[in-house]
N, C-alpha and C positions, 0 to 999 in steps of 0.2 A: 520562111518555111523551115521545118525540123529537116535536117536531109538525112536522120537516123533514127527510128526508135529509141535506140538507148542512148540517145542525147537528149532524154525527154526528164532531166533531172531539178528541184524546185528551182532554184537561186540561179541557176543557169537559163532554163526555160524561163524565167521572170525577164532574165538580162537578155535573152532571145525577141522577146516579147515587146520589150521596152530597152531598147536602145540607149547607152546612157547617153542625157542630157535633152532625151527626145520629150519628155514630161516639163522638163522649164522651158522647151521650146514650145510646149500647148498653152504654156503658163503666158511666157512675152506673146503670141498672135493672137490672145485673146485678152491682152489687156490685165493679167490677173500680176499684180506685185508679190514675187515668193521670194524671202530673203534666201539669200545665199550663205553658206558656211557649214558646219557636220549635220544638218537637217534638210539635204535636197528634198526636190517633190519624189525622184524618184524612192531614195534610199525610208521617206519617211511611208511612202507606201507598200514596201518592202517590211518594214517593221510593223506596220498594220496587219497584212496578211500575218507576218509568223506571230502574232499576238493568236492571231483564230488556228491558226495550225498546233498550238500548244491548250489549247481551251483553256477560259481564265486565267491566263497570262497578264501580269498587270504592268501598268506604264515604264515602274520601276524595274521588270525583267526586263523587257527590251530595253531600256539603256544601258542593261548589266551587258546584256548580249551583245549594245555595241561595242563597247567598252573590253570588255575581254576579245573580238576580232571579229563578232560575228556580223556578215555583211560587207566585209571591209573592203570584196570588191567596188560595191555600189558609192565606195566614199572617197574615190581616188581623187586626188587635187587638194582634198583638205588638209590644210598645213596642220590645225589644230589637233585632228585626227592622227596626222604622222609623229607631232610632239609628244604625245600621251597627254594633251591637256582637253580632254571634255569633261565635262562637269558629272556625278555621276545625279545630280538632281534632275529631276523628271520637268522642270520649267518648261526648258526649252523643248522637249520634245513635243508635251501636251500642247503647245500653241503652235506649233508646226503640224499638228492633226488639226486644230482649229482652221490654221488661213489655208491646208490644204483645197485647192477647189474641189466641189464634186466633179466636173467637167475630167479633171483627171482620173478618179474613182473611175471616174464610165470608162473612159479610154483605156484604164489598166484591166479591167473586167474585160472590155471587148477585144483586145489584142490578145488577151491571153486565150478567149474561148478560140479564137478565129485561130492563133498556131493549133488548138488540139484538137480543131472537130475534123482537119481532113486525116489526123495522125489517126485517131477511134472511130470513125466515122464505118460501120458494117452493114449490111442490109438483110431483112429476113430473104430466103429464099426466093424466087421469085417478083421481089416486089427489091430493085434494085433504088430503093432510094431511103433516105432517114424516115425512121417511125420517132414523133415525138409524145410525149405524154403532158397531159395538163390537168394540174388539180389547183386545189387554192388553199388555203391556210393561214393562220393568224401569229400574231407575234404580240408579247406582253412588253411595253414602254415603263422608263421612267416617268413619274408622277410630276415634273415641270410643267411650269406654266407655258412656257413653246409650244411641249408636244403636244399638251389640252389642248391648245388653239387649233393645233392643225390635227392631230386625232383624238376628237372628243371623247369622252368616257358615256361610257353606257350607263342606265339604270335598270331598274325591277321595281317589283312592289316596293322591298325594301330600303331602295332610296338609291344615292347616286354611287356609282363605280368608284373606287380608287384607280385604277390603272387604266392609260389610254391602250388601246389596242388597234393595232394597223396592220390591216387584212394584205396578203401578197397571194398573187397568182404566179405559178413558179411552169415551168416548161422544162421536160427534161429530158435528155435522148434515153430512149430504151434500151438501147443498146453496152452505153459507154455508162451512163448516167448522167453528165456533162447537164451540167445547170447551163440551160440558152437563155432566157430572157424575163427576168422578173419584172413584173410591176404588180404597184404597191397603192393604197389609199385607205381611209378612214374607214373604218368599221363601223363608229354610229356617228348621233350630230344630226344636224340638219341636212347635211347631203350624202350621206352614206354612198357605198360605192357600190355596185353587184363584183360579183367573180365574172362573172359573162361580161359584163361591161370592162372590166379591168382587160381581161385575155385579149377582148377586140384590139385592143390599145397597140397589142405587145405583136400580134397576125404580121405586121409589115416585118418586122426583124427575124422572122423564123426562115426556113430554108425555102425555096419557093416552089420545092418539089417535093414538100415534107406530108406525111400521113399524121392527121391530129386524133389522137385517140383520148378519149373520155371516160368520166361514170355520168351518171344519169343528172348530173346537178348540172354539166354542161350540153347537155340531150337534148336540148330546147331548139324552136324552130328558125329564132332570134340570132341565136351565135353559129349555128348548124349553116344558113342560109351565109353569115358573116362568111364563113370559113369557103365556103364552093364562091363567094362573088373573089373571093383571094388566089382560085384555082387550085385549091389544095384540096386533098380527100379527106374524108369523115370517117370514124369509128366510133360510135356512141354507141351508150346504151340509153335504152330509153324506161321511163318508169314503164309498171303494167298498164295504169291510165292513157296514158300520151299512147303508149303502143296500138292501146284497142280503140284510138280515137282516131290514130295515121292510118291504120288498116280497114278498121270499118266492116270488121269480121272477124270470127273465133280464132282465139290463139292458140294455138296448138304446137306442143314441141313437133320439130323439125320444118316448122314452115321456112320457108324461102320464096318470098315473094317481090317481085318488083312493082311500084308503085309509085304515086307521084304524092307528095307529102304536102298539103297547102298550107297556108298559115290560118293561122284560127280567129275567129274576133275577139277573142280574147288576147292571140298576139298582137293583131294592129292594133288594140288600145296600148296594151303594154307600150309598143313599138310603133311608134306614128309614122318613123322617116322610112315603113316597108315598102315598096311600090306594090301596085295595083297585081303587077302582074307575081309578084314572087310564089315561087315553088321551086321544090327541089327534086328532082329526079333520083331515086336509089331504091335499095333493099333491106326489108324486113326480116331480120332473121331472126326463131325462138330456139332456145336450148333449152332442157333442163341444167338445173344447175346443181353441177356434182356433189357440191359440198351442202347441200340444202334442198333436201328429196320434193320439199313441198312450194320450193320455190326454184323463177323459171327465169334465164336470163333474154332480153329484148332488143335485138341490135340492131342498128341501120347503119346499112354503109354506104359507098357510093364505089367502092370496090367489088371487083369483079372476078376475085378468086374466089375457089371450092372456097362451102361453108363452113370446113370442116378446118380451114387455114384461117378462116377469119375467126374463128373461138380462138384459135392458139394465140392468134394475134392479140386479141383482147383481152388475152389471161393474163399478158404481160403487164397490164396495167398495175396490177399491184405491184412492179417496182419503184415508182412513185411514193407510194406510203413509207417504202424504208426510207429512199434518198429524202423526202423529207424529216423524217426523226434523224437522220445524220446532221441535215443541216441543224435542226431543233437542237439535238441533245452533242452530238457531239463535237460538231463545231461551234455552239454557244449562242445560237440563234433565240434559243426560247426564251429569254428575257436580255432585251439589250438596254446597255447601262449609259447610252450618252443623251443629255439632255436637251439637246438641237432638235431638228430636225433636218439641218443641215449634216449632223454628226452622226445621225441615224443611216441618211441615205450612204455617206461615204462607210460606216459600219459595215451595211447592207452588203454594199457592191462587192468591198474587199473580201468579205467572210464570203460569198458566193467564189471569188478569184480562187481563198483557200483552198476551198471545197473541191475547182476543180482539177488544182494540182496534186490534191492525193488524187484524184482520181486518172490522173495521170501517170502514176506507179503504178497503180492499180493496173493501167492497159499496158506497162512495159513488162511487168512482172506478168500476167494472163500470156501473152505472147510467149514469153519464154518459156511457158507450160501447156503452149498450144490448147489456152480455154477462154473462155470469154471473161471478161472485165468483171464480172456480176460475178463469179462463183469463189469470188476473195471477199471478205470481210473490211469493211469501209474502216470500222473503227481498229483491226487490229493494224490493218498498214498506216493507220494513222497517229498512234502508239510507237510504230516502228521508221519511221521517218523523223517524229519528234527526238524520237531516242538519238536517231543519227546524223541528224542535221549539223550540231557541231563539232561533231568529225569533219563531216564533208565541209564545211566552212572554213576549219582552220586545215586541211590540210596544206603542205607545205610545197609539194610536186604534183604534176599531172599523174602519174605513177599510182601515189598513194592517194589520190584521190579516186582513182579507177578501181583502187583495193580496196578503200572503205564505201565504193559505190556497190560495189561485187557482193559483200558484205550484206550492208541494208537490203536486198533485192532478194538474198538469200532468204534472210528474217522474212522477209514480207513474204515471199511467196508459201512460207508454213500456213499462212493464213486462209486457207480454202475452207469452203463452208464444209460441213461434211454432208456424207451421203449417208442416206438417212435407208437404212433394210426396213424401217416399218413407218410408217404414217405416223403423224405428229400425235404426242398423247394431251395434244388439245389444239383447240382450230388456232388459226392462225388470224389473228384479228389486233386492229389498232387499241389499243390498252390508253382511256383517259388518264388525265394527270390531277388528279384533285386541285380545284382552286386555293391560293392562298391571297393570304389580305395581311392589311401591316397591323402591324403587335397593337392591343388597344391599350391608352394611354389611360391608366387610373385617374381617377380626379381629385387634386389635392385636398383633404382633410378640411372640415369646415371650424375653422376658429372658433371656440365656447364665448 
């Protein structure tokens, strides 16, 4: 446990987190052979993470970075390290990212959520436990024959896909933003995966007193039904159809009805393993929807506050959509470069670790301005930790590392969104990314 807010600093909270030598101790009880010498399992997933903390960072910085001191806690014992004799060639480190196991990946991802969710961890009024959000999202692979096998490339009329793509279902506190538990599978192929299917997977690792809030993609009676057999509560919205099929009467803004929701024949075909007897007990609620006079929003809960708390509750959902374009854009999610799929998942894991140690500035820096984690800019504290990080690495005393800590916290805390005196002068909507495809290759000249 952190026993201070502001002990919640990267390289520290990593070594908080992970104990040194506690990672080659997951390494020897599970049989995994990690050689020893300036590439521990821990320090090498150390330099993983601050690869995604600097976005496109390449192999070659990180061993600049060790090389010049950075890290140098995590490499105590290394004689080679104390001589000034490492290499500054990227060999050894690349194949120390190879024989890393994921098993460690997972461990350093779960240690680290586990110290920060009781540090951020807030509750809306009222409803004293974690609200979590769940959406789903894709990610663009390298074109290797690995990742084909295991995430097949799609077609069209046009014929076949260049790039695999591997769909992830991401879960994220509303509150802190704190990434709790992805999972991940194929996109197309012969066994394609759902989103709903995927989220079911991820239900046992979320808090057991957690609020699962939704949009209408996860609104269905399938994963709705999944979520209450786990004892957790619901907030979905539901399409217009599904709403006027569950009600079975006029929808009219401000209803609030309770009702018993069954499953449809069309879900037991979907859904074979439903029992006979499945239904859900909850509330139908209609709003209009402020931002779209002609259109109405459809919610079901299984919550038992004013209606008027459960919209606010719901609105929250679109912080989802940004923490996802962080992970996408700013932490370098939106096309990842290794050609495993073993290198993909340890990828995956770490850049989620990254993610959630800025967002761990993010709540020391909020606190000290007495405001929530969300009203600071992801990417500007993320700018500004990069900036400062080898400071804080090479500092020489606890002193001046406290003075260039002071410092970075400063910077970060400029970063608050602004407040805005008039409405946005355009809505506020997820903006696509145009597809891209690989350069087409002319074809050589035909000989006379």
């Amino acid at each position: 446990m952190i026993s201070s807010p502001d002990q919640i600093t990267l390289l520290r909270l990593f070594q908080k987190a992970i104990p040194t030598g506690a990672l080659e101790q997951t390494c020897r009880e599970n049989g995994f052979s990690f050689r020893r010498g300036v590439y521990s399992a821990t320090l090498v997933a150390w330099l993983m993470i601050w690869q995604r903390l600097g976005r496109g960072r390449s192999l070659a910085a990180a061993v600049q970075y060790l090389l010049q001191g950075g890290g140098r806690e995590l490499a105590t014992g290394c004689k080679r390290r104390q001589q000034g004799r490492i290499s500054p060639a990227t060999g050894g480190y690349c194949q120390a990212r190879q024989k890393l196991p994921t098993l460690v990946a997972r461990q350093v991802n779960d240690r680290i959520l586990e110290q920060l969710r009781s540090e951020m961890q807030e509750g809306w009024r009222g409803l004293k436990r974690p609200i979590v959000i769940i959406d789903g999202s894709s990610l663009q692979l390298r074109s290797s024959q690995a990742l084909r096998e295991v995430f097949p490339v799609g077609h069209n009329q046009h014929g076949e896909h260049h790039w695999p793509i591997l769909k992830i279902v991401l879960f994220h506190d509303v509150f802190s933003g704190l990434a709790l538990a992805p999972v991940w599978g194929p996109m197309y192929g012969d066994q394609p995966v759902s989103e709903q299917a995927l989220a079911q997977q991820a239900l046992a690792r979320l808090p057991e007193d957690a609020l699962i809030l939704g949009d209408s993609n996860f609104g269905i009676f399938s994963f709705a039904y999944a979520v209450r057999q786990s004892k957790r509560d619901v907030l979905f919205r539901l399409t217009a159809e599904r709403a006027q099929k569950v009600l079975g009467g006029e929808l009219r803004a401000g209803t609030d009805c309770p009702l018993v929701w069954q499953a449809s024949g069309w879900d037991r075909k979907r859904h074979t393993d439903l029992p006979a007897e499945a239904q859900l007990e909850g509330r139908l609620l209609v709003f209009e929807h402020a931002g779209r006079p002609n259109e109405s929003l459809y919610l079901f809960t299984t919550l038992t506050l004013p209606a008027q708390e459960i919209l606010a509750i719901y609105q929250l959902r679109w912080n989802i959509e940004t923490d996802l374009r962080s992970l996408k854009r700013t932490v370098g999610l939106q096309q990842m470069e290794s050609q495993s799929p073993d290198m993909v998942e340890k990828e995956l894991l770490l850049a989620i670790a990254a993610y959630n140690l800025i967002r761990a500035v993010m709540c020391l820096v909020a606190r000290r301005a007495n405001l929530a984690p969300r009203h600071f800019s992801f990417s500007f504290v993320r700018h500004v930790v990069e900036a400062a990080l080898p400071g804080l690495d090479l500092a020489s005393t606890e002193a001046e590392y406290q003075q260039r800590l002071e410092r970075m916290l400063r910077f970060a805390a400029q970063g608050k969104h602004p407040k805005r005196s008039k409405p946005r002068s355009y809505p506020r909507a997820v903006w696509g990314i145009g597809a891209r495809y690989p350069p087409q290759r002319s074809k050589p000249a035909k000989e006379n």
